[in-house]
BAZA-963205 format. One line per 4 residues: number of its first residue (from 1); their letters; for each residue x, y, z of N, C-alpha, C, O. Coordinates in steps of 0.001 Angstrom, whole numbers, plus 500000, padded with zeros to 6 digits. Example, Ala and Ser with C-alpha at 12.3 -4.5 7.8 and 13.67 -1.06 7.14 Angstrom:
<rs>
1 = as = 513190,494310,507800,512300,495500,507800,513200,496700,507800,514236,496681,508465; 512850,497750,507080,513670,498940,507140,512900,500030,507870,513409,501138,508039
</rs>
This chain:
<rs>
1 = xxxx = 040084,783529,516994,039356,782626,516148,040262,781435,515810,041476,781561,515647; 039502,780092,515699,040375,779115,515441,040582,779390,514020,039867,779819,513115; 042257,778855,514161,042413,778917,512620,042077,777281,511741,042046,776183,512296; 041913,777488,510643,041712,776468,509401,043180,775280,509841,042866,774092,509912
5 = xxxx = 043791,775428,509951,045453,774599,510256,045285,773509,511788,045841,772486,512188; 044291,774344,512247,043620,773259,514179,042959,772360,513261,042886,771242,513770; 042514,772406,512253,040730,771324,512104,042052,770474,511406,043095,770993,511009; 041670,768894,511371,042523,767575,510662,041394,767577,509822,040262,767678,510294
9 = xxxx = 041672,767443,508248,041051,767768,506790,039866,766670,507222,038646,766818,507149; 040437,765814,507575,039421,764357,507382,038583,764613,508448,037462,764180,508178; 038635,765174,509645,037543,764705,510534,036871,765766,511411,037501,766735,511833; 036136,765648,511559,034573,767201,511921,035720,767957,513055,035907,769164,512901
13 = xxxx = 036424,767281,514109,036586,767410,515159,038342,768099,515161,039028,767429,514389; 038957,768965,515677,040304,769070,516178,041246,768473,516500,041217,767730,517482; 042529,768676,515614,043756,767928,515807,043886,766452,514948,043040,765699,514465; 045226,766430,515001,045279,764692,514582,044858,763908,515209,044409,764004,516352
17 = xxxx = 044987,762569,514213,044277,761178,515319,045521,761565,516591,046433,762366,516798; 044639,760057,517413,045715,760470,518479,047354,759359,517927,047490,758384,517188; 048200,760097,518675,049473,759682,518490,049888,758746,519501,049603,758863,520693; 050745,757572,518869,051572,756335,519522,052232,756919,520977,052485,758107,521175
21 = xxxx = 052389,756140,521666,053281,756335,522683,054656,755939,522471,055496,756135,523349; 055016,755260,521090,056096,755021,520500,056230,755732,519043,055251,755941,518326; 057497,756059,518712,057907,756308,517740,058081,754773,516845,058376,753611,517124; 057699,755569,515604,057798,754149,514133,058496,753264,514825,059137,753727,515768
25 = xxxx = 058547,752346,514670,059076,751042,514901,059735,750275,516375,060085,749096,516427; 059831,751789,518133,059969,751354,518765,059365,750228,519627,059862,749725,520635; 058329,749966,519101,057512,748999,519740,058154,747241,520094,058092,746459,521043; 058685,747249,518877,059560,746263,518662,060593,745914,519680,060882,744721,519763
29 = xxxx = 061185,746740,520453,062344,746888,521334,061575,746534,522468,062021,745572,523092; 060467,747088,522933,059466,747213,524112,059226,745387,523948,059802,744595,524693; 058414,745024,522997,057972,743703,522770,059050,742511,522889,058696,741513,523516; 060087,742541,522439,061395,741988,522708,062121,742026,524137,062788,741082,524561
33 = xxxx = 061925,743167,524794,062412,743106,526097,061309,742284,526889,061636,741440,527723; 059885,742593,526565,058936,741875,527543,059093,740497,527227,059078,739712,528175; 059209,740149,526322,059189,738626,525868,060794,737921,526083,061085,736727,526006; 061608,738971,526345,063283,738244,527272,063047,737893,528445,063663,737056,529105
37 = xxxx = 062048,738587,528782,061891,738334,530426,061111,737051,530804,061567,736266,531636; 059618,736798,530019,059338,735036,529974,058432,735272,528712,057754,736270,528469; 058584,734052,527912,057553,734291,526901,056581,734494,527578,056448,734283,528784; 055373,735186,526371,054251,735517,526596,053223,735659,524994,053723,735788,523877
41 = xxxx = 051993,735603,525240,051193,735405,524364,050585,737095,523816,051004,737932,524616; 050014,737528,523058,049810,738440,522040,048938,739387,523365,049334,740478,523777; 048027,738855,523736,047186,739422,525126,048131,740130,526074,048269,741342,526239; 048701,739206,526612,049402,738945,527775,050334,740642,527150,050139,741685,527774
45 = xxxx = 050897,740624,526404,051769,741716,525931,051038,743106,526390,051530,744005,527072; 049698,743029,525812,048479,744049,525557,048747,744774,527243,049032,745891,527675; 048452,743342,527862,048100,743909,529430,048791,744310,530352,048495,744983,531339; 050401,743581,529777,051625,744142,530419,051975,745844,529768,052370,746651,530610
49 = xxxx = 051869,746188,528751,051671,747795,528347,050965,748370,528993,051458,749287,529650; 049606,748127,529101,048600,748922,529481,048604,749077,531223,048196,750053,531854; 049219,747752,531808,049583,747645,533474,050854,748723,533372,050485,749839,533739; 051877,748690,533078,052620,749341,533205,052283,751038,532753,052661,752052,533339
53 = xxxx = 051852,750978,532116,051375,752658,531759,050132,753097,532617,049662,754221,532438; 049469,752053,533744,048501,752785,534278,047149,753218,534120,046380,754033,534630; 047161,751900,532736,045832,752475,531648,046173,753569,531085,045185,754279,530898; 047064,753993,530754,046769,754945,529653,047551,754835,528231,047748,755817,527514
57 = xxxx = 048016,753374,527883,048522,752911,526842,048005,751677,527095,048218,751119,528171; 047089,750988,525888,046512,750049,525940,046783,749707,524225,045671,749836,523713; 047551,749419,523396,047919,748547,522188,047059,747650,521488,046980,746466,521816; 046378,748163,520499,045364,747519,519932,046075,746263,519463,047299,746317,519346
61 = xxxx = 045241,744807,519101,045669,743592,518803,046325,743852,517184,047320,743203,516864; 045851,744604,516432,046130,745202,515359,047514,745835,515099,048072,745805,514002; 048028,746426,516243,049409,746908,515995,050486,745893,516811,051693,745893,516570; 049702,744847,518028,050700,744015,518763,050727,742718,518337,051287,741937,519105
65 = xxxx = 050112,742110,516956,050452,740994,516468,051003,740483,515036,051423,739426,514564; 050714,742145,514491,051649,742293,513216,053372,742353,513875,054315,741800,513309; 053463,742997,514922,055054,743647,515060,054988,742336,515585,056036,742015,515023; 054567,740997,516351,055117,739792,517033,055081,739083,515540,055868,738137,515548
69 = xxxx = 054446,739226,514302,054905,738442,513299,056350,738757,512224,056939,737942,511514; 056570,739889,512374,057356,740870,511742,058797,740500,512577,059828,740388,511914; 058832,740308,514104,059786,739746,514991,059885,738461,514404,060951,737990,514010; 059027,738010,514354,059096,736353,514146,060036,735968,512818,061040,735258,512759
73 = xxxx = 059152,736888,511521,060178,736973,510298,061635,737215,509943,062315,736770,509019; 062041,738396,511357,063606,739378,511601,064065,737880,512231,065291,737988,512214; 063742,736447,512816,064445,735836,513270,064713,736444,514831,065441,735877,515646; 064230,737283,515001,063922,737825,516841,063473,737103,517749,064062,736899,518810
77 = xxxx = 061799,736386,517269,061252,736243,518101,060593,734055,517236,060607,733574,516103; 060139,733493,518699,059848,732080,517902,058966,732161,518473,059140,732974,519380; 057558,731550,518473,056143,731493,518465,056216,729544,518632,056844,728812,517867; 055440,729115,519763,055280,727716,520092,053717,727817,520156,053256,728955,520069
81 = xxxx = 052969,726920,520276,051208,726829,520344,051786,726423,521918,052921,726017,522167; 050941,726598,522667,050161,725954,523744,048745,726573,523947,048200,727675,523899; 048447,725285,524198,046611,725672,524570,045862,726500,524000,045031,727232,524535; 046361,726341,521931,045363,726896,521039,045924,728565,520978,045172,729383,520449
85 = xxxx = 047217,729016,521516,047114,730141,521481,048674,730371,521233,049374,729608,521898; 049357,731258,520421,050894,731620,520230,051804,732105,521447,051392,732997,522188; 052837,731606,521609,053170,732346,522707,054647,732293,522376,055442,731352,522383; 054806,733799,522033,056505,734356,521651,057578,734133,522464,057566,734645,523583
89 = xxxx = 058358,733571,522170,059939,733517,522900,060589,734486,522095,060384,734542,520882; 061588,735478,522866,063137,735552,522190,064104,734646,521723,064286,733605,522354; 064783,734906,520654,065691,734097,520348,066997,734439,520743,067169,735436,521445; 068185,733551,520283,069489,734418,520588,069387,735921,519535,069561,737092,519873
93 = xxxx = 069109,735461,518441,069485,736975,517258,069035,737885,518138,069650,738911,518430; 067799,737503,518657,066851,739111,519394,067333,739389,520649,067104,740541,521017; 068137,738446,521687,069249,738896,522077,069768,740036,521801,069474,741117,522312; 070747,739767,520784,071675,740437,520136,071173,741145,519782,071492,742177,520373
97 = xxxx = 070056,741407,518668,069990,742257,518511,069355,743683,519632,069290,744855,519260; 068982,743206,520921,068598,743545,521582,069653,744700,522059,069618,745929,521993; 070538,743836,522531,072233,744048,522991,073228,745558,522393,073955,746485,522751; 072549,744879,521209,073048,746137,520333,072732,747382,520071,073387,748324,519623
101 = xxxx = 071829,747285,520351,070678,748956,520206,070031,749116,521436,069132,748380,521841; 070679,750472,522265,070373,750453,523467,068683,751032,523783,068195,751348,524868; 068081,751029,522505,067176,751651,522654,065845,751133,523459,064910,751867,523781; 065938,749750,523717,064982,749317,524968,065064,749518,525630,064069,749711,526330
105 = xxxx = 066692,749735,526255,066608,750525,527796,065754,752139,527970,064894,752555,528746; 066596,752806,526676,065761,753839,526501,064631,754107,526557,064315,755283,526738; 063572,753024,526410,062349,753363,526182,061889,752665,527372,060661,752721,527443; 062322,752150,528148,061894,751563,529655,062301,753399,529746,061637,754160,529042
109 = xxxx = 062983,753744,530302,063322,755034,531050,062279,755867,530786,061665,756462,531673; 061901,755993,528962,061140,757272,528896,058990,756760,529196,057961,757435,529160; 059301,755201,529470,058176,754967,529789,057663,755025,531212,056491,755342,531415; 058299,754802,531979,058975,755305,533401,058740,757024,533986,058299,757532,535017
113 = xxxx = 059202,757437,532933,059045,759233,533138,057463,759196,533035,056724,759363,534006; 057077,758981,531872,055878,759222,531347,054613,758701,531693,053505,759237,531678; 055047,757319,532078,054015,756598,532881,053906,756705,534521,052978,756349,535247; 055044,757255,534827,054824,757676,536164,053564,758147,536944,052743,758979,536558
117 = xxxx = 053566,757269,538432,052178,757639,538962,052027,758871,539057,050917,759361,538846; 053317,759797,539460,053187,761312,539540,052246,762103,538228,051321,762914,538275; 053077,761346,536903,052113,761851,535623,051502,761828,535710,050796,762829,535589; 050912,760322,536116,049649,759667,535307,048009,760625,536453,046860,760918,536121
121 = xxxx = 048814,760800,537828,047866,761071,538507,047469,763061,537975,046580,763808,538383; 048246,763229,537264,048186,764734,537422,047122,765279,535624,046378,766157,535187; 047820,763957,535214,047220,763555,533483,045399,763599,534172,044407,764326,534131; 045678,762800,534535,043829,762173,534941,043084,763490,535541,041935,763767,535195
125 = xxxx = 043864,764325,536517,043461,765630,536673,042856,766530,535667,041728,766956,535916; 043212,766746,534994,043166,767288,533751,042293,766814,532556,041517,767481,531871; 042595,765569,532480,041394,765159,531978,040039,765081,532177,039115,765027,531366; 040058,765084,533470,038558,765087,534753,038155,766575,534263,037071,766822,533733
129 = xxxx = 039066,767440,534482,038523,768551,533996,037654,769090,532644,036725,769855,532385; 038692,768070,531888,038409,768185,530153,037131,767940,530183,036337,768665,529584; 036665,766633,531052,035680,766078,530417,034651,766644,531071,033656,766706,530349; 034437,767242,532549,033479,768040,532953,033357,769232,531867,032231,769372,531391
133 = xxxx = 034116,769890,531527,033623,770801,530403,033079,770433,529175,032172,770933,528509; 033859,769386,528984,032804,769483,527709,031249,768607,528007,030554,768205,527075; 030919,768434,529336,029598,767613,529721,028786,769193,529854,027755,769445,529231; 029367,770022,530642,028645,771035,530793,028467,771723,529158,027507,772399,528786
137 = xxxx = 029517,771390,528437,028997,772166,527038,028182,771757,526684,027182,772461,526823; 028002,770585,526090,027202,769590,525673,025411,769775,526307,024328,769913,525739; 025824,769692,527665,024221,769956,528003,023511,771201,527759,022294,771174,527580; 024349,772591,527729,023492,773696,527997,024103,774557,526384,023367,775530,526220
141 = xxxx = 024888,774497,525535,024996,775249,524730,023965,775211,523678,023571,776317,523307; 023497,774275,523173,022098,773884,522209,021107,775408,522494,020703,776141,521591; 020870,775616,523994,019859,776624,524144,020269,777986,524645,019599,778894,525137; 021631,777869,524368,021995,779091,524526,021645,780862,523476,021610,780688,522258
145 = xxxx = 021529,781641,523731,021499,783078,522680,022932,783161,522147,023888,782600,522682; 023000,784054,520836,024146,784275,520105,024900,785041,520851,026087,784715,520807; 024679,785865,521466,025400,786609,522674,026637,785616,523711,027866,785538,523722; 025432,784925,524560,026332,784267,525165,027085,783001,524252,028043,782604,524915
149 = xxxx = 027015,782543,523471,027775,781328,522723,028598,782510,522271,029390,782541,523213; 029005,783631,521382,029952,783956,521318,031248,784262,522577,032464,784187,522750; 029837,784690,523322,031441,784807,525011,031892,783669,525262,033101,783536,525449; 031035,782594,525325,031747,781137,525490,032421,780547,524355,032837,779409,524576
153 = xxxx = 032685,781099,522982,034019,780640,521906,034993,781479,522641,035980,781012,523208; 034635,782916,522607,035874,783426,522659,036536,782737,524113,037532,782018,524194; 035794,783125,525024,036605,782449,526291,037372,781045,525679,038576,780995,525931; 036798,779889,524895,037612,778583,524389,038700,779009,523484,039684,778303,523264
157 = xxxx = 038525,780074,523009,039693,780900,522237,040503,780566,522761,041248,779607,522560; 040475,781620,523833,041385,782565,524505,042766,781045,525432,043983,780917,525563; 041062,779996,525946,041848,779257,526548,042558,778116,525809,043359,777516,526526; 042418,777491,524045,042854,777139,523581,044561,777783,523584,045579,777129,523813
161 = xxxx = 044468,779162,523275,045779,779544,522971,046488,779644,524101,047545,779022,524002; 046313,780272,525333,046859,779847,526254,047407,778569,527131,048184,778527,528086; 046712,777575,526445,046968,776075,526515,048210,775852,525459,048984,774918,525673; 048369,776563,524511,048997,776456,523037,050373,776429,523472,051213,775532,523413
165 = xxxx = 050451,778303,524187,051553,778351,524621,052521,778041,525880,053685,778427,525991; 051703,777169,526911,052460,776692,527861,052485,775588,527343,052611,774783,528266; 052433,775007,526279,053273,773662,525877,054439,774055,525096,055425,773321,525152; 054468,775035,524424,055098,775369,523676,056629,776239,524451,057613,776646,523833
169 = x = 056397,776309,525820,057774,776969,526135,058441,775821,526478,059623,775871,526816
</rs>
């Protein structure tokens, strides 16, 4: 039986929202390295994440133009208009500060692992799967008997927890 600790208080459905592909504040390092390489505009950032991850990190405008104003404030990053639209440069500080904290390289590497076509193709596997099941749930459980909907929890039981623990070794 699922326990009370799977359901997130706030919402009908299982688990937390979904989670960053960055930890608090690495984004910043990511955004700074893309913008050393040639400025670029708030979009342009969006599509270079989401190209590089394969579609499966796509950065809402909401989290990629607060952290390009927040750069802008740290003295990181300078913002010029052309053609009605911002477009971020590095500065020397963001250089440096770049320089100093190896953690952009770091996060090229672990985006690299993670975004890998090998992942990404084996991710999408899996998901294909996810989502055929829950199409087949969706269509036929409504008219199912109490009989069979209990064999089909327990079987999601069974395969929840077994999902549980091969992440967990």
């Amino acid at each position: 039986m699922f326990r009370d600790t799977r359901y997130h208080r706030d919402r009908f459905w299982r688990g937390p929202r979904r989670s960053s592909s960055f930890q608090k504040g690495d984004l910043k390092y990511v955004i700074l390295e893309l913008i050393k390489d040639k400025p670029r505009h708030g979009y342009d950032i969006i599509r270079e994440l989401e190209e590089q991850s394969h579609g499966m990190y796509k950065p809402s405008p909401g989290v990629i133009y607060p952290t390009l104003q927040m750069l802008e404030e740290m003295g990181h990053a300078v913002s010029t208009e052309e053609e009605g639209k911002k477009v971020y440069s590095i500065t020397e500080a963001g250089r440096e500060f770049l320089g100093k904290k190896n953690v952009a390289s770091d996060m090229k590497s672990q985006m690299k692992r993670r975004w890998s076509f090998k992942n990404i193709g084996k991710t999408m596997m899996v998901m294909k799967e996810y989502h055929e099941l829950e199409h087949l749930l969706s269509r036929v459980v409504r008219g199912q008997d109490a009989d069979k909907l209990q064999r089909i929890r327990d079987i999601l039981v069974q395969t929840y927890e077994d999902i549980e623990s091969i992440l967990e070794e």
